[in-house]
N, C-alpha and C positions, 0 to 999 in steps of 0.2 A: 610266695617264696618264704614267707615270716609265719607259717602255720607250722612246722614239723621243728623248729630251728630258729637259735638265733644269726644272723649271716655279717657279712661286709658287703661295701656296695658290688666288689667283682664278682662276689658270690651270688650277688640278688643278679648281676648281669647275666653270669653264665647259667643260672637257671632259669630266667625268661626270656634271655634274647634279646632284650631291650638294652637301648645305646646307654652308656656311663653318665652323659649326662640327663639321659630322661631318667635312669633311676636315681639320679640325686633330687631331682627336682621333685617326684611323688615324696621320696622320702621327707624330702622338706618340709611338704606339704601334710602328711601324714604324722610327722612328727607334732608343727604347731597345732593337731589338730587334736592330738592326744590320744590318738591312735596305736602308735611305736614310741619307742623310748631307745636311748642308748650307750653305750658305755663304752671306753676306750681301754684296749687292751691290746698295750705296746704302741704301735704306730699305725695302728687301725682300728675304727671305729665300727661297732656291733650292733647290731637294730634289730629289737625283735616286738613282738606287741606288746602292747604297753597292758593288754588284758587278753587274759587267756580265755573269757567269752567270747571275744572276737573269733578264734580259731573253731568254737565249737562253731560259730553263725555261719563257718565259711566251710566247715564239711557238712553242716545239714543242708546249704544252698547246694553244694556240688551234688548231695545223694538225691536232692528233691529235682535240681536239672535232669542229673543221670537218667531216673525214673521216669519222666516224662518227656524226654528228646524222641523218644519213638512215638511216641501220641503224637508230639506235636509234628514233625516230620509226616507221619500218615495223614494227617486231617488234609482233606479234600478242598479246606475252605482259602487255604492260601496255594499258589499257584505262579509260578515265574512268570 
């Protein structure tokens, strides 16, 4: 949700679908970890990554998933 933009917690909500208080709780978590960073602006609070190589780590992970979900999906070796 913190790759395109920086957001508020409702905003990280209504983009993931996750409950208000689990997105506070990553963000916490995410924050002390020095991940995100944020800034108050009026009566709301802004969270975006704290590094903008994180965002490149997280579209090369999605084009490398992307590209390989039909390998993985076809291989014969996993099976319900």
């Amino acid at each position: 949700a913190l790759v395109s933009d920086e957001r508020n917690v409702q905003e990280i909500v209504g983009h993931t679908g996750l409950g208000q208080p689990n997105v506070s709780n990553h963000l916490r978590c995410l924050l002390e970890c020095g991940l995100v960073s944020r800034r108050s602006k009026g009566r709301f609070v802004r969270y975006r990554l704290a590094d903008r190589r994180v965002a490149d780590l997280i579209r090369d992970a999605d084009q490398l998933l992307a590209s390989t979900a039909n390998g993985v999906d076809a291989c014969q070796s996993y099976t319900d």
